[in-house]
py3Dmol code that shows the C-alpha trace and the ligand (Angstrom):
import py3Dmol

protein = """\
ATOM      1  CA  UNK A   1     -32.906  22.987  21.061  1.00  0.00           C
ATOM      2  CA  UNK A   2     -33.054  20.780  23.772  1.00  0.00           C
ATOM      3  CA  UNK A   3     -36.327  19.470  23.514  1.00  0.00           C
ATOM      4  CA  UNK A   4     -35.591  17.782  20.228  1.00  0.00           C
ATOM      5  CA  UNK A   5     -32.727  15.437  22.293  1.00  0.00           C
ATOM      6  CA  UNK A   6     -34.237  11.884  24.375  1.00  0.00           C
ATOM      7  CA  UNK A   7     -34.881  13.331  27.648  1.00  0.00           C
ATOM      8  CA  UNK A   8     -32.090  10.374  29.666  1.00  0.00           C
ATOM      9  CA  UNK A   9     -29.213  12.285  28.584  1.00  0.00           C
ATOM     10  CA  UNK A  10     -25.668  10.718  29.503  1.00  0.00           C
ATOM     11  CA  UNK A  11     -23.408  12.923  31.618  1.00  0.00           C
ATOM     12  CA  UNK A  12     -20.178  11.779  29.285  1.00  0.00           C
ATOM     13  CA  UNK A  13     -20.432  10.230  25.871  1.00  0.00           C
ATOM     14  CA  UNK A  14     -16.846   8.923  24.541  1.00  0.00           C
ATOM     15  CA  UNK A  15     -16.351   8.134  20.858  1.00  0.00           C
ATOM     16  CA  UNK A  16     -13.879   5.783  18.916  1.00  0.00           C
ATOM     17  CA  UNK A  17     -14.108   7.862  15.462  1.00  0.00           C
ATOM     18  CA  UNK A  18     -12.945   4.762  13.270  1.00  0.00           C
ATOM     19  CA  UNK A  19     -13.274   4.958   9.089  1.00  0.00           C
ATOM     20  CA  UNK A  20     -11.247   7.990   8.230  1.00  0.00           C
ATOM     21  CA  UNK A  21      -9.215   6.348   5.952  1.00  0.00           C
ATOM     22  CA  UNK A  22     -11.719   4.205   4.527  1.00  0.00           C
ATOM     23  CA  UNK A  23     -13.783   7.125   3.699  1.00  0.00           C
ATOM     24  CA  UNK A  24     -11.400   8.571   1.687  1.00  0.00           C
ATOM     25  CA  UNK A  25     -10.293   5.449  -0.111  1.00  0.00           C
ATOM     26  CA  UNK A  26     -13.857   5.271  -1.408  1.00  0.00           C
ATOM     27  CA  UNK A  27     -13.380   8.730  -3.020  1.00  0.00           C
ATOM     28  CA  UNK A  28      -9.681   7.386  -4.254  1.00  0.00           C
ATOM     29  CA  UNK A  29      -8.204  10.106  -1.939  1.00  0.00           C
ATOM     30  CA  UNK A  30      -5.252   9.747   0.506  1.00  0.00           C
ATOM     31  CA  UNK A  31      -6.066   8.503   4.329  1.00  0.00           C
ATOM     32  CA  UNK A  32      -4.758  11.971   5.274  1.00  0.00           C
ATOM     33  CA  UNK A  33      -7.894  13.348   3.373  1.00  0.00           C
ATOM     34  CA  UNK A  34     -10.459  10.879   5.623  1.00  0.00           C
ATOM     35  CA  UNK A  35      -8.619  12.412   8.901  1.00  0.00           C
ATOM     36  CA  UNK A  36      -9.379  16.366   7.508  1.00  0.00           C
ATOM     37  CA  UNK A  37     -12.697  15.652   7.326  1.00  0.00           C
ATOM     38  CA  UNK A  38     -13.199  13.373  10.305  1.00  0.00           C
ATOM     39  CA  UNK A  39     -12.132  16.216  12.453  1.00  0.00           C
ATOM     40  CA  UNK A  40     -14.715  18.431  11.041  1.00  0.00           C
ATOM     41  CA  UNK A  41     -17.154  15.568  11.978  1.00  0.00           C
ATOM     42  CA  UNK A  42     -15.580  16.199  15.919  1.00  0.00           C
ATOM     43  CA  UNK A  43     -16.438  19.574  15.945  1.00  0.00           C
ATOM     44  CA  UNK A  44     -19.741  18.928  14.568  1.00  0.00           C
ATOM     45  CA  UNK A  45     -20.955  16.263  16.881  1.00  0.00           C
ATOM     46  CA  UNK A  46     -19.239  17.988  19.793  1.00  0.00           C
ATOM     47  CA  UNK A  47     -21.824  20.680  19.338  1.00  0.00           C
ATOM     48  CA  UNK A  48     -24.713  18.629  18.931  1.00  0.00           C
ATOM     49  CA  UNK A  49     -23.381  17.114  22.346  1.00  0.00           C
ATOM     50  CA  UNK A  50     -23.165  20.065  23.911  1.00  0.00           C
ATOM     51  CA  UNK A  51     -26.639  21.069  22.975  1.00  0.00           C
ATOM     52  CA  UNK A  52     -28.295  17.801  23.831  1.00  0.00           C
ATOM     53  CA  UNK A  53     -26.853  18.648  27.161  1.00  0.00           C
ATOM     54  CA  UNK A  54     -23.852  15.762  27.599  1.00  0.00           C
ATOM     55  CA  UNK A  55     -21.233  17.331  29.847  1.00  0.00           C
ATOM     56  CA  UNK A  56     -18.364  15.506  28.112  1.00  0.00           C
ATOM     57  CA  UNK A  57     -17.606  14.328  25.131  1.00  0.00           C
ATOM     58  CA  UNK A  58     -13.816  12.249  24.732  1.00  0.00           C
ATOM     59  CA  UNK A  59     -12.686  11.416  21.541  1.00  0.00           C
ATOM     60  CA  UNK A  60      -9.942   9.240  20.546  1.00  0.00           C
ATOM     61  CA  UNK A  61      -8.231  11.127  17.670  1.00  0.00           C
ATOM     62  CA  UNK A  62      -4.169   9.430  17.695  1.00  0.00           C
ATOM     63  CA  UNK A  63      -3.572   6.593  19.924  1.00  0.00           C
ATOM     64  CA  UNK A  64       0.340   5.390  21.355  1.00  0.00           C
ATOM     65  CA  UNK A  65      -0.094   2.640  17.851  1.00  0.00           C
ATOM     66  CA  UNK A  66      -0.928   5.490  15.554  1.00  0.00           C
ATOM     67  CA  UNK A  67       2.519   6.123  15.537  1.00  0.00           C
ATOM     68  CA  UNK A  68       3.526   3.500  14.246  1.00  0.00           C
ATOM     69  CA  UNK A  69       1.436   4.095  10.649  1.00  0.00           C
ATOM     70  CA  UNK A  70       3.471   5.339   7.652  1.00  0.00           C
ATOM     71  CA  UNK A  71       4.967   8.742   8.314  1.00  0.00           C
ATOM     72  CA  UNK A  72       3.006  10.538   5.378  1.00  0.00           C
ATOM     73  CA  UNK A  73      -0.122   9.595   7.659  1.00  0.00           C
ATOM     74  CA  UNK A  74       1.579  10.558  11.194  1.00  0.00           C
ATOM     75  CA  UNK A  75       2.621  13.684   8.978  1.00  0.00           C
ATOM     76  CA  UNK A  76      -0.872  14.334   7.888  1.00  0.00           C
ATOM     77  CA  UNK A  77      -2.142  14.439  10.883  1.00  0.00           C
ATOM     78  CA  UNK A  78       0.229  17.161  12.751  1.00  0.00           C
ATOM     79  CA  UNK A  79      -0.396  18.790  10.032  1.00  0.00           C
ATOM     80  CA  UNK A  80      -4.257  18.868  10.853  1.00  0.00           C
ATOM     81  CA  UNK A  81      -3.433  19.714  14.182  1.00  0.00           C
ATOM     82  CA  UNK A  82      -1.377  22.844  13.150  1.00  0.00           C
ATOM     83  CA  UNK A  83      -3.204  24.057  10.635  1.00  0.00           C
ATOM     84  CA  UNK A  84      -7.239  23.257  11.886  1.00  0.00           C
ATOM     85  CA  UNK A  85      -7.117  22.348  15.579  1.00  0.00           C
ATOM     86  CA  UNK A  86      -7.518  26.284  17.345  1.00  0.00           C
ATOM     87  CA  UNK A  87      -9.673  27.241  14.747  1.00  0.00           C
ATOM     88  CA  UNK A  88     -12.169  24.212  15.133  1.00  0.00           C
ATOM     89  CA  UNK A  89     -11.922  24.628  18.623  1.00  0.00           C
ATOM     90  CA  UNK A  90     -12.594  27.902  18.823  1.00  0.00           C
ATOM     91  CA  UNK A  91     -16.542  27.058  17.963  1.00  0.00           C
ATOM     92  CA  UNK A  92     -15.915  24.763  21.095  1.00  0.00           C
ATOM     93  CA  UNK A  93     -14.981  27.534  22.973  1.00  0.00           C
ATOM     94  CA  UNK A  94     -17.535  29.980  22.162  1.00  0.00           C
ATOM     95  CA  UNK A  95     -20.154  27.555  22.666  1.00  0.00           C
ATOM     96  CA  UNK A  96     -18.808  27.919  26.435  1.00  0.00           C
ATOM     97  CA  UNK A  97     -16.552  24.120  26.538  1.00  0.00           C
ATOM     98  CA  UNK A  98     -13.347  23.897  27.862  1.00  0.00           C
ATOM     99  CA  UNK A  99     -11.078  21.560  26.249  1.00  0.00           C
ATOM    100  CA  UNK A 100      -8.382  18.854  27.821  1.00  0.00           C
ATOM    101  CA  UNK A 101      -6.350  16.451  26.191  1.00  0.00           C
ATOM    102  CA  UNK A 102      -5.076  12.988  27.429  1.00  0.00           C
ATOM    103  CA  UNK A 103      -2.123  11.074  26.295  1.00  0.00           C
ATOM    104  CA  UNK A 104       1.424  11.231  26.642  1.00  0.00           C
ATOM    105  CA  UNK A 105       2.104  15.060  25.065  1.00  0.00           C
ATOM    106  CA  UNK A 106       5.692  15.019  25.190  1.00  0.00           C
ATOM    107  CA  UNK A 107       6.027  13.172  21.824  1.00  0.00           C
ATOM    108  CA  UNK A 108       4.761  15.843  19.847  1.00  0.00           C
ATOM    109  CA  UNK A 109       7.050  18.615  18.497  1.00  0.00           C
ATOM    110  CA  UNK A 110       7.444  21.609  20.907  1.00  0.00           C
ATOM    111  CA  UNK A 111       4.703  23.555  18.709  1.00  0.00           C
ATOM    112  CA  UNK A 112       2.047  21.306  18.620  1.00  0.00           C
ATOM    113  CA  UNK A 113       2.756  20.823  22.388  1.00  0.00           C
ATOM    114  CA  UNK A 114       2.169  24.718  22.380  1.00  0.00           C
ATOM    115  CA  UNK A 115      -0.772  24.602  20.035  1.00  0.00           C
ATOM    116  CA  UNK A 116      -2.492  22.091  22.602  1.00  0.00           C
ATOM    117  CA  UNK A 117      -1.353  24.119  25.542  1.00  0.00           C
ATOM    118  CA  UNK A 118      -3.162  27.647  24.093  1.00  0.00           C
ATOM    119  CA  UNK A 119      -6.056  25.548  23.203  1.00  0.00           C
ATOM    120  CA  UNK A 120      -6.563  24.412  27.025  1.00  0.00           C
ATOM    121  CA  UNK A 121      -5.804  27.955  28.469  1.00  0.00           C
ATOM    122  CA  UNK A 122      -8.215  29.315  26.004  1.00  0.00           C
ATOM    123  CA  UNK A 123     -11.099  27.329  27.068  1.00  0.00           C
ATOM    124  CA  UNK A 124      -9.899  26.809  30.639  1.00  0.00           C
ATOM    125  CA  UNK A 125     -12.894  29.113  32.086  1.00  0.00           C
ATOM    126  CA  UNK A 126     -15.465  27.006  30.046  1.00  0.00           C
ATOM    127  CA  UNK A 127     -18.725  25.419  31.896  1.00  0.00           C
ATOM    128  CA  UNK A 128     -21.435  24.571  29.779  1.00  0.00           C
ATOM    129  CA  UNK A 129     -19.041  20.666  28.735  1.00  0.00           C
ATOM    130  CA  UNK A 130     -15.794  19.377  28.299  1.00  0.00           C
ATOM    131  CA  UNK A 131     -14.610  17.862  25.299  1.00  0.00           C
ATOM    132  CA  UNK A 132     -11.094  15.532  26.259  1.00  0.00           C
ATOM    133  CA  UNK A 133      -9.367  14.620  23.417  1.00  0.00           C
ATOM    134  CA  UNK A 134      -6.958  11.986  23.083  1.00  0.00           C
ATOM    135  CA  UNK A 135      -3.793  12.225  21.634  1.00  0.00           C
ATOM    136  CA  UNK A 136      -0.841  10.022  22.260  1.00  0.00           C
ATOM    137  CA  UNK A 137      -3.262   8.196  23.819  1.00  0.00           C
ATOM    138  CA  UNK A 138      -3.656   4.501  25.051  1.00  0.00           C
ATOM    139  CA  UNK A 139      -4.912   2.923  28.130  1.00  0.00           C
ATOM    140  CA  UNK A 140      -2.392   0.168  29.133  1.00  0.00           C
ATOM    141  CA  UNK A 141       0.144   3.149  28.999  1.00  0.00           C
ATOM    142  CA  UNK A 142      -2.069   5.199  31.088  1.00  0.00           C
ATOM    143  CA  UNK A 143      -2.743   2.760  33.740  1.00  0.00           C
ATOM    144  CA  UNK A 144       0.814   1.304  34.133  1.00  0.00           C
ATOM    145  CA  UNK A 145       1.649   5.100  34.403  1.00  0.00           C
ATOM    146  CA  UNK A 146      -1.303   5.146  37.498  1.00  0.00           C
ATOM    147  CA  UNK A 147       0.098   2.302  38.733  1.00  0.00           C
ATOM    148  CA  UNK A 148       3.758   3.038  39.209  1.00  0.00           C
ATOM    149  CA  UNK A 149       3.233   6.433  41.050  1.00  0.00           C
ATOM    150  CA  UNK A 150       0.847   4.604  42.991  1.00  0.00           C
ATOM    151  CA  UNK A 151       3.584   2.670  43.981  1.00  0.00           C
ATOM    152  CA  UNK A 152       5.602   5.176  44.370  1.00  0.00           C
ATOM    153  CA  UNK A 153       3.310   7.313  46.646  1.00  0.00           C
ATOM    154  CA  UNK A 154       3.122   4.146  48.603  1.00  0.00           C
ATOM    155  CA  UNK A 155      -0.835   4.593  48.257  1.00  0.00           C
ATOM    156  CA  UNK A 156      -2.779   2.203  45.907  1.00  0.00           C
ATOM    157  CA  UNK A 157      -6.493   2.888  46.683  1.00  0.00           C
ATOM    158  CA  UNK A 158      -9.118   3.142  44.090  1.00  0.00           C
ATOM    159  CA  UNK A 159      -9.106   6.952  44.788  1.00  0.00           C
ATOM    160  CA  UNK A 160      -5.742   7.262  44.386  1.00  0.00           C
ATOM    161  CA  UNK A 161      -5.365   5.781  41.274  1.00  0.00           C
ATOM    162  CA  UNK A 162      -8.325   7.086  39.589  1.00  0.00           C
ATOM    163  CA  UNK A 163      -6.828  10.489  40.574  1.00  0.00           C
ATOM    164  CA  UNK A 164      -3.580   9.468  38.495  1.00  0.00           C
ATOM    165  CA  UNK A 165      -5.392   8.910  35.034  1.00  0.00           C
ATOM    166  CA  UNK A 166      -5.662  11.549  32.848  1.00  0.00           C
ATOM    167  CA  UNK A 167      -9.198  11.361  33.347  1.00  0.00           C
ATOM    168  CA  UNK A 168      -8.437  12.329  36.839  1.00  0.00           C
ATOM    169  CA  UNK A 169     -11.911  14.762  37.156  1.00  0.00           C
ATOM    170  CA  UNK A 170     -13.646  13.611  34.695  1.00  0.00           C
ATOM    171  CA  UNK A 171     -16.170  10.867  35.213  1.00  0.00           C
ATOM    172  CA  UNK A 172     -16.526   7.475  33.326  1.00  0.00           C
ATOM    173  CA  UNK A 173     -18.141   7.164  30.104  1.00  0.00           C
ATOM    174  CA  UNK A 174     -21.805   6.599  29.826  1.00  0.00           C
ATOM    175  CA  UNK A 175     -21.221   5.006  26.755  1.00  0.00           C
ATOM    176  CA  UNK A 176     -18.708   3.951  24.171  1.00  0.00           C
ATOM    177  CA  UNK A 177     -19.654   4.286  20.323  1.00  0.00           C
ATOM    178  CA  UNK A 178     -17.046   3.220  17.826  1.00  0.00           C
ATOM    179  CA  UNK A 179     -17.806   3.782  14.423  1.00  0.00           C
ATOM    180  CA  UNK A 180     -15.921   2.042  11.275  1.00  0.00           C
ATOM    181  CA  UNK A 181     -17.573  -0.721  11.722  1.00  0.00           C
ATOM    182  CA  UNK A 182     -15.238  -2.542  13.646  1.00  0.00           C
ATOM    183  CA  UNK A 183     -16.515  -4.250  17.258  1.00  0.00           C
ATOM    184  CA  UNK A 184     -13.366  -3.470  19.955  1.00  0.00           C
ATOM    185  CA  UNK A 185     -11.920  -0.932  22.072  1.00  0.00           C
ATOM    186  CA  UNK A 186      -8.502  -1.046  20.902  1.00  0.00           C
ATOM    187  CA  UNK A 187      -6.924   0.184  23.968  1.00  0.00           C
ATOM    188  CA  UNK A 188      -9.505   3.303  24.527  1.00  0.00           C
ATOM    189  CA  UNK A 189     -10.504   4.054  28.232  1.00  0.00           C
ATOM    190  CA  UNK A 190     -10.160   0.233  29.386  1.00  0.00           C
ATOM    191  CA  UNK A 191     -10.298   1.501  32.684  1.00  0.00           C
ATOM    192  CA  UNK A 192     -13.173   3.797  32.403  1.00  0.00           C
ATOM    193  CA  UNK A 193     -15.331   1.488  30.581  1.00  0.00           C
ATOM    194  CA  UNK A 194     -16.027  -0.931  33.177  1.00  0.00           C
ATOM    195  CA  UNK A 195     -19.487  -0.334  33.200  1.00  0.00           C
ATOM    196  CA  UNK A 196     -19.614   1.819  29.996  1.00  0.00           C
ATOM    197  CA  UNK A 197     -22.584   0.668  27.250  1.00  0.00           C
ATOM    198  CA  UNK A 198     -21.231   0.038  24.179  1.00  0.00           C
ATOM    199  CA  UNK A 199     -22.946   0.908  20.542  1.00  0.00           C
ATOM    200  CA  UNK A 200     -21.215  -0.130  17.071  1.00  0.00           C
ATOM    201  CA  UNK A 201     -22.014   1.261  14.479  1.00  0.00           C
ATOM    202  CA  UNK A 202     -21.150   0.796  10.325  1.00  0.00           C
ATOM    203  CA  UNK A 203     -21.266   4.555   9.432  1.00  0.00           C
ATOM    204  CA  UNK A 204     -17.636   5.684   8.839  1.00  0.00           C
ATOM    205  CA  UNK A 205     -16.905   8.540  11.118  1.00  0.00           C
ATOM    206  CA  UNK A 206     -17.036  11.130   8.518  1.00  0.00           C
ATOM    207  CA  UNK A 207     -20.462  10.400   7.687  1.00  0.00           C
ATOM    208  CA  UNK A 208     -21.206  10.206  11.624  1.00  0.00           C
ATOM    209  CA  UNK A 209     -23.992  12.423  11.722  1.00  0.00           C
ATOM    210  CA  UNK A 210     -27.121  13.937  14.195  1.00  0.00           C
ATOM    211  CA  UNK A 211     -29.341  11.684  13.092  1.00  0.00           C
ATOM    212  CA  UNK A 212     -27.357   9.005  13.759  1.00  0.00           C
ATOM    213  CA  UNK A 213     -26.446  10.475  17.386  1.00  0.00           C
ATOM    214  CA  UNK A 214     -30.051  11.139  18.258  1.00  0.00           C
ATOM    215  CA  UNK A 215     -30.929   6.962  17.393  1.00  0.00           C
ATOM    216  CA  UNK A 216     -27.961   5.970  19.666  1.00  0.00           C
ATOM    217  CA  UNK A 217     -28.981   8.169  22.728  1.00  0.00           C
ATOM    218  CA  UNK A 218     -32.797   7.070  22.286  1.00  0.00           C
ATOM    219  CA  UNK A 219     -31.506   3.384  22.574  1.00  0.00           C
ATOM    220  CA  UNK A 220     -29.209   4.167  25.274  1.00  0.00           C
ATOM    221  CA  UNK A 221     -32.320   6.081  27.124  1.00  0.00           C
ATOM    222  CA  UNK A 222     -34.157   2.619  27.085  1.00  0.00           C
ATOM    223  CA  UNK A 223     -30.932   0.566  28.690  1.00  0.00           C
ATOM    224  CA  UNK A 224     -31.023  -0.818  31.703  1.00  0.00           C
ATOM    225  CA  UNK A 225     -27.767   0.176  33.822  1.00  0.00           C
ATOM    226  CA  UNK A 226     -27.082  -2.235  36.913  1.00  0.00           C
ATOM    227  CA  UNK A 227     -22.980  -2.054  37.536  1.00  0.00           C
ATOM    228  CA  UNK A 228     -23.103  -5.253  38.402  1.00  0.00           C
ATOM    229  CA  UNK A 229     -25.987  -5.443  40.659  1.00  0.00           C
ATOM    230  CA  UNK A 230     -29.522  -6.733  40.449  1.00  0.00           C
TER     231      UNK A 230
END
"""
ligand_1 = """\
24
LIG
C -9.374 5.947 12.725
O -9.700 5.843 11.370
C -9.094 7.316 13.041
C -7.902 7.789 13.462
C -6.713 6.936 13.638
C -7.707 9.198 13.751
C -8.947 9.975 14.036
C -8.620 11.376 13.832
C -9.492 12.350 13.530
C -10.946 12.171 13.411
C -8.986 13.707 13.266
C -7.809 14.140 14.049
C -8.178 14.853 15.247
C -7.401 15.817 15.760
C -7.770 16.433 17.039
C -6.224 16.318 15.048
P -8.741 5.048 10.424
O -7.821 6.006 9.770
O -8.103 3.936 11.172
O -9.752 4.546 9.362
P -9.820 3.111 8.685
O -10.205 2.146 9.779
O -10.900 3.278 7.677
O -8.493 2.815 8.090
"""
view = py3Dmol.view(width=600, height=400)
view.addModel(protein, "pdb")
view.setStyle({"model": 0}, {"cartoon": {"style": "trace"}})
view.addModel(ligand_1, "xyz")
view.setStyle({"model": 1}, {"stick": {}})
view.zoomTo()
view.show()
């Protein structure tokens, strides 16, 4: 219900969903395990943003240094993405979202690159929020990318390179949380976040919960937003 949500609502909420492994290393289970659950956390709180009446929702979920963690990890988590992603998405769906993805795709195998493809047709028509999710995903990559076809369209406005980032209609974050503990963006939406508020928080991301999401968006309610002005 809306009502129950803090009535300044953010138009995009972005979320670096830090503590998987952690998690699961305090239950003496594999990293892999933290990462299953984390993404049930994603569906969960993209709901409760949806309903609270956020437009968008990103999420970092495998970033360009990801791939660089042990394979059984990497493994792990194409596996999630095969075997979870359309079915977790599909509450997404019905709940009227669409869903996008940023990051360089064409590193994943050709069916996960499918998988990710169906997903966005799927939920192409949705209207009621957009959740972007990022895989493959870091920002120095993204805006080197901008800049270079800038260059090479010979047209370096701010326009035009906004328009070149994957986040090409979406609008900038609102706010940043980052769970995990840990107080940095680690190459998540440096662009965007020019003017983005930032919340840290201790609560590993599997145990990110409404609660917790209701607190941050009462405190955000009550900051004072100036971009830089007076
Ligand atoms: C950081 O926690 C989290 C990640 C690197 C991946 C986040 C992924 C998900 C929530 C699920 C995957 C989503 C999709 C769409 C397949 P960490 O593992 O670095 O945790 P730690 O800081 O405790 O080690």
């Amino acid at each position: 219900m809306k009502s129950e949500w803090p009535s300044r609502i953010p138009t995009h909420i972005a979320f670096i969903m830090d503590g998987n492994g952690r998690w699961a290393k305090k239950r003496l289970m594999p990293r892999s395990y933290g990462h299953k659950v984390g993404v049930e956390t994603m569906r969960r709180i993209a709901l409760d943003v949806f309903d609270a009446g956020i437009s968008y929702m990103s999420v970092y979920a495998f970033s360009t240094e990801n791939k660089a963690r042990p394979q059984e990890e990497v493994d792990g988590l194409f596996h999630l993405i095969r075997t979870r992603l359309e079915e977790l998405m599909a509450d997404i769906i019905a709940r009227g979202a669409r869903v996008v993805f940023m990051g360089d795709l064409q590193y994943f195998p050709q069916d996960i690159q499918e998988i990710l493809q169906r997903v966005k047709e799927k939920s192409a028509a949705g209207r009621s929020g957009t959740l972007n999710i990022g895989l493959n995903y870091g920002a120095r990559d993204e805006i080197l990318r901008a800049a270079a076809q800038c260059v090479q369209a010979g047209d370096a406005t701010p326009e035009a390179f906004a328009k070149r980032l994957y986040t090409a209609d979406i609008p900038d974050p609102d706010l940043i949380v980052r769970t995990g503990g840990e107080k940095r963006l680690s190459n998540f939406m440096l662009y965007q976040a020019a003017y983005s508020e930032l919340f840290f928080s201790d609560t590993l991301w599997p145990d990110f919960d409404t609660a917790e999401l209701k607190a941050l968006l009462t405190e955000y309610a009550k900051r004072n937003r100036r971009y830089g002005k007076v």
